[in-house]
C-alpha positions in Angstrom: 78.4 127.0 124.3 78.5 127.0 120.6 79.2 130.9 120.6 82.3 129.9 123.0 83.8 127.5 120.8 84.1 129.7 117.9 84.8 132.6 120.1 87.9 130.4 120.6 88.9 129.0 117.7 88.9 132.5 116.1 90.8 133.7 118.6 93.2 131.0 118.4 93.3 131.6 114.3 94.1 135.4 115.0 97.4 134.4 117.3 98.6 131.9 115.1 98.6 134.8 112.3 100.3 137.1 114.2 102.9 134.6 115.3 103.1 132.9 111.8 103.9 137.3 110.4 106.0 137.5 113.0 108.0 134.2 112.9 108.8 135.8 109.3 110.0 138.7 110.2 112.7 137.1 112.1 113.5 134.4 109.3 117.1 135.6 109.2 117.8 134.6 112.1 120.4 131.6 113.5 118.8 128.3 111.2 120.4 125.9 114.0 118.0 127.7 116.3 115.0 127.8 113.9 113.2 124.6 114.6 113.4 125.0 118.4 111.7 128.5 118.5 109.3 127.4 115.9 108.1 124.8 117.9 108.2 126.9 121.2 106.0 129.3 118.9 103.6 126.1 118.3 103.3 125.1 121.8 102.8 128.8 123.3 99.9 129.4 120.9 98.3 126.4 122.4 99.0 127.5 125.9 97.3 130.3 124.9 94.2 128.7 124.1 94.6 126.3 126.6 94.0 129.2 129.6 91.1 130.4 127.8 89.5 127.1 127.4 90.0 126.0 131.0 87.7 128.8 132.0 84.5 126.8 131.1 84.2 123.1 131.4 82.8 122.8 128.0 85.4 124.4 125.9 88.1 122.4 128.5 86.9 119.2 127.1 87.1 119.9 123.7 90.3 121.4 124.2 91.7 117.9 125.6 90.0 116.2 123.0 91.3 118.2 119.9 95.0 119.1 120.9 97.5 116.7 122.6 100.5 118.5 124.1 104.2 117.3 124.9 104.6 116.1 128.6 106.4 119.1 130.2 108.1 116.6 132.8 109.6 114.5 129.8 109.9 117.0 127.4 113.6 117.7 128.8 114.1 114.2 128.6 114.8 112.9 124.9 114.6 109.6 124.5 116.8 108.0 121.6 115.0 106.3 118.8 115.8 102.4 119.2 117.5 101.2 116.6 117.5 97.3 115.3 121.4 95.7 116.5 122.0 93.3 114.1 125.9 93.0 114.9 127.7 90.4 113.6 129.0 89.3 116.8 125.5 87.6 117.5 125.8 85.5 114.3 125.1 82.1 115.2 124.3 82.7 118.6 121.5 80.2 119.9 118.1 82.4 120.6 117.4 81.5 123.9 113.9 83.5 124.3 111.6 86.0 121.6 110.2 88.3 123.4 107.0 90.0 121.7 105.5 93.3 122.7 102.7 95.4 120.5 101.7 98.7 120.9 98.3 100.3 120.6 97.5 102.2 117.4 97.4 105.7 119.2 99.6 108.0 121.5 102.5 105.8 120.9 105.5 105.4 118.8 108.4 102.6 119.0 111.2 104.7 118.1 110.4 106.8 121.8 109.1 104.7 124.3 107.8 108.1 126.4 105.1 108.6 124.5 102.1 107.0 125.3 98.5 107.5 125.2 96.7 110.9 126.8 93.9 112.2 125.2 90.4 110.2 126.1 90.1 110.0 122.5 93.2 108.3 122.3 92.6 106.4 125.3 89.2 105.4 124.1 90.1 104.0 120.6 93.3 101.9 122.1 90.4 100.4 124.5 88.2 99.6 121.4 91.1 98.3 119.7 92.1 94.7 120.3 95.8 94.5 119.9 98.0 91.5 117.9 98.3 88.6 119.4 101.8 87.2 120.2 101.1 84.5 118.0 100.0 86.2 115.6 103.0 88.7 115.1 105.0 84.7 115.3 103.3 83.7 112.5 105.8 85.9 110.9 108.8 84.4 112.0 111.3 83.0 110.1 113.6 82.4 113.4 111.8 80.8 116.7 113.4 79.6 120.3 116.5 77.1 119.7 117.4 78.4 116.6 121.3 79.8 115.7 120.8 83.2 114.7 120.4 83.8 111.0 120.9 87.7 111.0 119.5 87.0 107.1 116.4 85.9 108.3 115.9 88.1 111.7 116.0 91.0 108.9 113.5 89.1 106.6 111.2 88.7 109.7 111.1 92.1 110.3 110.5 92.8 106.8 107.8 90.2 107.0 106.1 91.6 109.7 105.8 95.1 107.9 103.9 93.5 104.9 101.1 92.7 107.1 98.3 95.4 106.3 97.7 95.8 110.6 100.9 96.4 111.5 102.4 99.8 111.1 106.1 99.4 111.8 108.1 96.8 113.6 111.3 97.0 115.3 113.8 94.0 116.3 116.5 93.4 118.6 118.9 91.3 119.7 120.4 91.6 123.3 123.0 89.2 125.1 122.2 86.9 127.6 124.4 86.0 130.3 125.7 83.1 128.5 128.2 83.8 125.6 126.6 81.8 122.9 122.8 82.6 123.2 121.2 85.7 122.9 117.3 87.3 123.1 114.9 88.4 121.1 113.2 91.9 121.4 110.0 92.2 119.1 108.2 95.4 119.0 105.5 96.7 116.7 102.5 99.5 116.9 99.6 98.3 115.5 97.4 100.0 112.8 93.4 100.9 113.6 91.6 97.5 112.5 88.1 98.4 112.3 86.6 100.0 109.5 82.8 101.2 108.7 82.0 102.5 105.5 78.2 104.1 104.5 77.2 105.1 101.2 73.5 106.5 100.3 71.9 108.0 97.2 68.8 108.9 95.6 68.8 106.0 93.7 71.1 103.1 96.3 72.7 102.0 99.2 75.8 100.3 100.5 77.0 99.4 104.5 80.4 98.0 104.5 82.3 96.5 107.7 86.0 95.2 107.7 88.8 94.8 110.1 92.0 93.8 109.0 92.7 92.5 112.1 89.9 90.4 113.2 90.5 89.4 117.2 94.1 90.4 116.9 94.4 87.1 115.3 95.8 89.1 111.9 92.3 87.4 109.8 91.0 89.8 107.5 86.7 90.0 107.4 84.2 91.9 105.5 81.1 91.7 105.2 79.0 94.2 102.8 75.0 95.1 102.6 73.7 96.8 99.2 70.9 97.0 97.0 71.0 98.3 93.5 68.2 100.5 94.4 65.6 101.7 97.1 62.9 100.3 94.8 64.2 96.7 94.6 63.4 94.8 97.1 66.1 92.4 97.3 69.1 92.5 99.8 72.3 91.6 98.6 75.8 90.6 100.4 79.1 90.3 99.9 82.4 89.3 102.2 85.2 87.9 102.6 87.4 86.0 105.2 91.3 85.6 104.7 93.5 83.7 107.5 96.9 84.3 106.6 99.9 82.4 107.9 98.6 79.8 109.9 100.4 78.5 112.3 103.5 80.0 110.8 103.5 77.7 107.5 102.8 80.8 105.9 100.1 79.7 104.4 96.9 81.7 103.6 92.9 80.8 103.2 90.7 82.2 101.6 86.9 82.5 101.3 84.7 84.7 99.5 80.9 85.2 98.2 78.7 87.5 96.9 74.6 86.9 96.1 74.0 89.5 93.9 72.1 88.1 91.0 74.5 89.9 88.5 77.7 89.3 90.4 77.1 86.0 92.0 80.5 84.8 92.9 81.7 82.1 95.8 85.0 80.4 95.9 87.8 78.9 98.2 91.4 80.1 97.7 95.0 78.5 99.5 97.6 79.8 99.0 101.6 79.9 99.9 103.8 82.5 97.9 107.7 83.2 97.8 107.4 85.4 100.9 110.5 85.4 101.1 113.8 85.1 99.0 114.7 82.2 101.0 111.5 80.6 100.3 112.1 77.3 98.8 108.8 76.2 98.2 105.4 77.8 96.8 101.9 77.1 95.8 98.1 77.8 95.9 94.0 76.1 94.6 91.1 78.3 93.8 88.1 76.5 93.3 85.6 78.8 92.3 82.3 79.7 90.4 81.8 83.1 89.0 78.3 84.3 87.2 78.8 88.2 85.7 77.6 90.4 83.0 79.7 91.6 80.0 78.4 93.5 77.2 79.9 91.7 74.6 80.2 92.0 70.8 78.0 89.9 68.5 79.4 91.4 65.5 81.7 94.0 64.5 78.8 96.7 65.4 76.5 95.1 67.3 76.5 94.4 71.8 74.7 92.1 73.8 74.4 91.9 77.6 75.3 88.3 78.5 76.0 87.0 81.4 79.2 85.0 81.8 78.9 81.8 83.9 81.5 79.8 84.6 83.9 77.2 87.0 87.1 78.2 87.6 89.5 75.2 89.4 93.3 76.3 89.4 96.3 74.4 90.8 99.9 75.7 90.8 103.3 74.7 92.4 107.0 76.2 92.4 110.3 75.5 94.0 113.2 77.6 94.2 116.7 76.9 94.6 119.6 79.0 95.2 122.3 79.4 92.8 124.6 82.4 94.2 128.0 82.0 95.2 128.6 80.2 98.7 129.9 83.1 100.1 126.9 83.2 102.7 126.3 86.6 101.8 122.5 88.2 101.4 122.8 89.1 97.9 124.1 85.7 96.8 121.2 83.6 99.0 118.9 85.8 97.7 120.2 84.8 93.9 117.3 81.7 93.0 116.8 79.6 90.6 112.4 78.9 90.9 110.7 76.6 88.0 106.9 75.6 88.5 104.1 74.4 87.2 100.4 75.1 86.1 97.2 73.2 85.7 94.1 75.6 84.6 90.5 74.8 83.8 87.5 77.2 83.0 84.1 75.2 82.6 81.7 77.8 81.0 77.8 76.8 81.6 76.6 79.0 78.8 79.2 79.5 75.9 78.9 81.9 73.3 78.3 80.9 69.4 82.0 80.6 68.1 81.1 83.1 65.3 80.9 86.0 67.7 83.5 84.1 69.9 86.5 84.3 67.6 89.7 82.3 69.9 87.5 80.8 72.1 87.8 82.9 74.7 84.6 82.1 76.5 84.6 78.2 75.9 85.7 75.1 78.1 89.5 75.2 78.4 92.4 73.0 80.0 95.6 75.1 80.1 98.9 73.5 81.5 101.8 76.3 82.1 105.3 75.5 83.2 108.0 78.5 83.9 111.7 78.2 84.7 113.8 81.5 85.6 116.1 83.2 87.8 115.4 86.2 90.0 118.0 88.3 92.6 115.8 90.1 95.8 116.9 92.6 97.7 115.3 95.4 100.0 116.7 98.5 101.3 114.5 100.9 103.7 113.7 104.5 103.6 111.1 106.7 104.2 108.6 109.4 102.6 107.8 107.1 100.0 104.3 105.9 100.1 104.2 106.2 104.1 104.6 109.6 105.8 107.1 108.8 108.0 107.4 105.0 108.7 110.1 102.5 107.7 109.4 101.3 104.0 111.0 98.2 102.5 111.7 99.1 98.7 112.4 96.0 96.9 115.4 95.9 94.3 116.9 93.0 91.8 115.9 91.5 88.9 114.1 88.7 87.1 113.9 86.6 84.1 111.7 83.7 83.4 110.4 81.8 80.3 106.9 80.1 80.4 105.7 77.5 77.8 102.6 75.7 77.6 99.5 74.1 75.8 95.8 75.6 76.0 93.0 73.0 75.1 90.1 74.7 73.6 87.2 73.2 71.1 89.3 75.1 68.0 92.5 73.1 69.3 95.5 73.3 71.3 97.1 76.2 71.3 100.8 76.5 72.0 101.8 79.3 74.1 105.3 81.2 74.6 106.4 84.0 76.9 109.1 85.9 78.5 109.0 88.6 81.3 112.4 90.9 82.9 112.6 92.7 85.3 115.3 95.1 86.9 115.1 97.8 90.1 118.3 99.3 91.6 118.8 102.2 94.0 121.2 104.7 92.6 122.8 106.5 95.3 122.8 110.8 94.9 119.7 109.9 91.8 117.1 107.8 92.9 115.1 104.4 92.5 115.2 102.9 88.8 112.5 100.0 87.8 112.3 98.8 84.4 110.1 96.1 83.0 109.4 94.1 80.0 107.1 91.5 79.1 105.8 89.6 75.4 104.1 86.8 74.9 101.5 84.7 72.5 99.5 82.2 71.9 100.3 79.9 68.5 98.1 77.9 66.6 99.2 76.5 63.5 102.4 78.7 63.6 100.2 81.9 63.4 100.1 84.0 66.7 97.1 85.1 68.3 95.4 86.6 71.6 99.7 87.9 72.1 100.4 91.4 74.5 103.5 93.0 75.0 104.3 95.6 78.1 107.1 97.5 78.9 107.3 100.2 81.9 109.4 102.1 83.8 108.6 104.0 87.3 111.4 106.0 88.7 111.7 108.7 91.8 114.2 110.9 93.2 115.7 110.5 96.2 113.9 113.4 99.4 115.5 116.2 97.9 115.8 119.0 100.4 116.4 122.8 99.3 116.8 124.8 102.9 114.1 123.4 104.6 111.9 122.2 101.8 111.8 118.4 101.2 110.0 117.1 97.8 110.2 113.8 95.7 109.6 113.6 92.2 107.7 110.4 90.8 107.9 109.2 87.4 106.0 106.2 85.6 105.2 105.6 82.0 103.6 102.2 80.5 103.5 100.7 77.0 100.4 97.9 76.6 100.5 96.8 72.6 97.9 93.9 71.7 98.4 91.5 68.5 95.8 90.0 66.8 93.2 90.2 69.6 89.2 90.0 69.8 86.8 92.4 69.5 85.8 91.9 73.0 89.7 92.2 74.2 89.7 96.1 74.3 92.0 98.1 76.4 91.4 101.3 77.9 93.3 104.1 80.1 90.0 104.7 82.6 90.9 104.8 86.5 93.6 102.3 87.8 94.0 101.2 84.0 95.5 104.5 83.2 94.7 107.9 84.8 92.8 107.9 88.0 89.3 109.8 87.4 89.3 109.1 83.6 86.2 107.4 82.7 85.2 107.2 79.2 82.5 104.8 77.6 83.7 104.8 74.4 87.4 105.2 74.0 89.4 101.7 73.6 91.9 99.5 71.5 94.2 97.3 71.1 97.4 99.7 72.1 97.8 102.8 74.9 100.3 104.7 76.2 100.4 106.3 80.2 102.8 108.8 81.5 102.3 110.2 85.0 104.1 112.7 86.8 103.6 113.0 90.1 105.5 116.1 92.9 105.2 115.3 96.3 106.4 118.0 98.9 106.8 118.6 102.1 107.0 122.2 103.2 108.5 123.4 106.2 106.0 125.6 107.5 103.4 125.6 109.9 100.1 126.7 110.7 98.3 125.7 114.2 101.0 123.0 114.2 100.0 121.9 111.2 102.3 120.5 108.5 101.5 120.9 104.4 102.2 118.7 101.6 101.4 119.9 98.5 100.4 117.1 95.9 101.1 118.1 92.0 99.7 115.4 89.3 99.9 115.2 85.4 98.6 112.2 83.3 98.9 112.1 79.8 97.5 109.0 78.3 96.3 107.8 74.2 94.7 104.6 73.3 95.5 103.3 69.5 94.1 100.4 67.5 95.3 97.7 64.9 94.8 100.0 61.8 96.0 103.8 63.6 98.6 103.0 66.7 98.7 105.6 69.9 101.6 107.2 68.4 99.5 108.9 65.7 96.2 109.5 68.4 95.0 111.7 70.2 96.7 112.7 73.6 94.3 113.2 76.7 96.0 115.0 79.6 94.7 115.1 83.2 95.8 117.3 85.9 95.3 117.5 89.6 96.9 119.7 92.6 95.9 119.5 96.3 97.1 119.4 99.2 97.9 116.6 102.5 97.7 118.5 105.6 98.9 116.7 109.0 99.5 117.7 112.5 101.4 115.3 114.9 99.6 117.2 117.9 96.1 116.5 116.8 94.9 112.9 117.4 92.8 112.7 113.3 96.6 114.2 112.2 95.9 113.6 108.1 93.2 115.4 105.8 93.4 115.3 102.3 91.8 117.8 99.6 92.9 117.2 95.9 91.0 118.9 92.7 91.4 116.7 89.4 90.9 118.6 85.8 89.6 116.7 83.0 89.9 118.7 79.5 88.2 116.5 77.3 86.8 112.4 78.4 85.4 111.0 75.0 81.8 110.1 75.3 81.7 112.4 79.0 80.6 116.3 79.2 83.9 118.3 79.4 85.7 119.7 81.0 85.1 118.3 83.7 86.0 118.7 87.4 86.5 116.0 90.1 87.7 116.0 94.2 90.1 113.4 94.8 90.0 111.5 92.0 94.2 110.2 93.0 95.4 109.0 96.4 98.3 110.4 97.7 100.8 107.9 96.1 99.9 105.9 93.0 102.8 104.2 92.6 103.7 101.0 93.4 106.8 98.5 94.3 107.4 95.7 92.0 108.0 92.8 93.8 110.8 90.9 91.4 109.7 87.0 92.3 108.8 84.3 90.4 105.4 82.6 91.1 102.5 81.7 89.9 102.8 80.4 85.6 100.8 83.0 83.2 100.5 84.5 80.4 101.3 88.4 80.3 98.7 90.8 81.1 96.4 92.0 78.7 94.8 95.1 80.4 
């Protein structure tokens, strides 16, 4: 049997190179007509192997588990994608009924209602999956039965309902009833596979991790985690975590979490309610929480010590927004807020360092009140191509200014603190998306700043560009992080998600560094075995300075990485990636140095431009 599998997937490699040199040949041929012989090409090849295959049983099976193909009966049938009506007419309208239909994760799409699930694979995973629960996708709501239609808010629900990490895209419409002044609600999403299992062994360890993102359809996130530091210790540790967002649509979100490793022995309870919304008047969260970790920690200017850092951490915030646009009813001006809050902070450290070798206090008993006041405009426009391949993505846009103030307790006084963050995104039609941020702030004691960070950033991408039939983007972020009279133990560094992904040096840090990353996403037009290529290009050039020699006069470290996303719609596991990362020179590592998928396919990320939580600016 083994012999007859290969004996057909070589044979079904040789066809698709002679129809792939052929195709070619007749490139100059009508464009309008292209894309309907090249996927006649596509399917005839798998006819093709789909007549030699049925000739055994063996090779038939694993023909109908591998390739999924179009539905001959429907295929002359096209079925228009459903699009959200949100007329204006329906403004205002009473909802008389929400109607709420989910769709398994595979075989289906809720743009074309004809496709549907085929393949046993396909079959079997929708049968293992346990799909959203009406409630649950309510939860999201920000409209229910009774209600006159807020066209602001049905477009924030479907938003909403997007953010959720089991959902993969949602669709809403609104339909008349046969009364004039109430209308339905349609409600239709496709979930995302829940369940995850992830296995790691090595010579030396071990590490069994389970999660679902969708526990019971009920939308709870668990994990739970089984590792031991290695096969000669005898101990057993665990880690999880259980989240249960949005309960009972208040939109509010627990918490809990716990790990029993001896040198990571964390536990803590988290609630939480954040500005989910630009018509979210009212915010807030607690974490009570202990956490016991090592740090390896300077003693003096030269000299480290392994300690272990124990402490309480009990945190209490709250924030209300108001709006302040014009009251023309419009979304930009209800989106407009005014949002002030307030902070209450305390760390209780059960084994604080000597103050000689702890110069601010940083690891010392501290009471920290924070209050902010600012003003912040969001927006959301949708596209595609962006981080998803293919879905509906909501890119945030606006801007945001807010001042925070406040006084930090600690055993060498209190400390006054100041800071200020901004904020601006903006779609420019025919160029692209813009996002620009700053941030500076300090602490003050006795007029003199200390423990102060400034940031300022900029991510940018093109619009999908499109020459003939190839379609790229071009991605674009760069990051300033410039520390002021900090501690010896308050070193930045550009390693992994602080900098460039893969970049992992033990010795190379400051108190300044610099990031640029380009990133060339594209999405070629051609097709081998039906499947489609997407060639990934990545640069990173990153320098870390200190108080005495800033980045601008150090040395640059440049990283680079090409690789390639391969999909195919017709095979049910449609998305492999293979991406090579080159490392020149890592201080303190053997170079160069060579490593396989050190990035993930976007690493980017939206900016969402609200006001919450109080805090200082990011050190890091």
């Amino acid at each position: 049997m083994r012999l007859s599998i290969l004996s057909v997937l070589w044979f079904a490699i040789i066809i698709s190179q002679s129809s792939f040199l052929f195709g070619q040949n007749n490139a100059t041929s009508k464009n309008k007509n292209h894309k309907k012989s090249e996927i006649h090409d596509s399917l005839r090849i798998y006819k093709q192997i789909k007549k030699i295959t049925d000739k055994k049983k063996q090779t038939k099976q694993l023909y109908d588990e591998i390739f999924i193909l179009p539905d001959s009966k429907k295929s002359a049938v096209k079925t228009k994608k459903k699009k959200p009506k949100y007329s204006p007419n329906y403004e205002g309208k009473i909802i008389r009924k929400i109607y709420i239909t989910t769709l398994d994760p595979f075989g289906y799409d809720i743009y074309d209602t004809s496709k549907h699930a085929r393949s046993l694979f396909e079959k079997g995973g929708n049968f293992i999956h346990i799909k959203s629960k009406k409630i649950t996708i309510k939860n999201h709501l920000l409209i229910k039965n009774g209600d006159s239609l807020d066209l602001y808010k049905l477009k924030e629900s479907e938003r909403i309902i997007r953010t959720s990490g089991y959902v993969r895209d949602a669709s809403i419409t609104v339909r008349p009833t046969n009364s004039i002044d109430s209308v339905d609600i349609y409600i239709l999403t496709q979930d995302r596979w829940a369940l995850n299992f992830d296995i790691a062994v090595s010579t030396t360890s071990y590490n069994a991790n389970v999660n679902d993102n969708n526990f019971l359809g009920l939308g709870h996130y668990a994990s739970q985690t089984v590792y031991s530091s290695g096969w000669k210790d005898s101990i057993v540790n665990f880690k999880g975590q259980y989240s249960v967002p949005f309960i009972k649509n208040t939109f509010i979100t627990l918490n809990g979490f716990y790990s029993t490793d001896k040198y990571n022995y964390n536990k803590g309870f988290q609630v939480s309610r954040t500005f989910y919304s630009p018509l979210t008047q009212w915010a807030g969260g607690i974490e009570l929480a202990n956490y016991s970790n090592p740090a390896l920690l300077y003693h003096s200017d030269t000299l480290k010590k392994l300690v272990t850092i124990d402490f309480n951490n009990y945190d209490g915030w709250a924030a209300h927004s108001i709006g302040i646009g014009k009251a023309s009813g419009k979304d930009k001006d209800r989106a407009t807020r005014l949002v002030y809050g307030l902070r209450y902070w305390q760390q209780y450290y059960y084994n604080t360092l000597p103050l000689e070798s702890d110069k601010f206090a940083t690891f010392q008993h501290h009471k920290t009140v924070l209050a902010t006041v600012g003003t912040s405009y969001r927006g959301y426009y949708k596209d595609k191509f962006i981080f998803r391949y293919g879905t509906t993505e909501d890119v945030p846009i606006g801007s945001v200014f807010s001042i925070t103030g406040g006084i930090d307790h600690r055993t060498r006084g209190n400390r006054l603190y100041l800071g200020t963050k901004a904020g601006y995104a903006r779609h420019f039609m025919g160029i692209g998306y813009t996002a620009l941020k700053f941030e500076v702030g300090s602490y003050f004691l006795n007029g003199k700043a200390e423990q102060g960070a400034a940031r300022i950033g900029v991510n940018y991408f093109t619009e999908l560009i499109e020459i003939y039939r190839w379609k790229f983007r071009q991605f674009l972020s760069a990051e300033c992080v410039y520390g002021f009279n900090r501690d010896l133990n308050e070193l930045l560094n550009i390693n992994n998600e602080n900098g460039l992904r893969g970049f992992n040096s033990p010795i190379l840090a400051g108190s300044n560094k610099f990031v640029i990353i380009s990133q060339t996403q594209l999405y070629l037009p051609y097709s081998f075995l039906g499947f489609r290529f997407a060639p990934i290009i990545y640069v990173g050039l990153g320098t870390v300075g200190n108080a005495n020699k800033s980045f601008v006069h150090q040395q640059v470290f440049p990283v680079f990485a090409i690789g390639m996303q391969i999909r195919n719609e017709l095979l049910v596991l449609n998305t492999f990636q293979f991406i090579v990362g080159i490392y020149p020179y890592i201080p303190g590592v053997d170079s160069p140095s060579f490593k396989i998928n050190p990035i993930q396919t976007y690493d980017f990320q939206f900016r969402n431009y609200e006001i919450s939580r109080p805090d200082v600016v990011a050190y890091d």
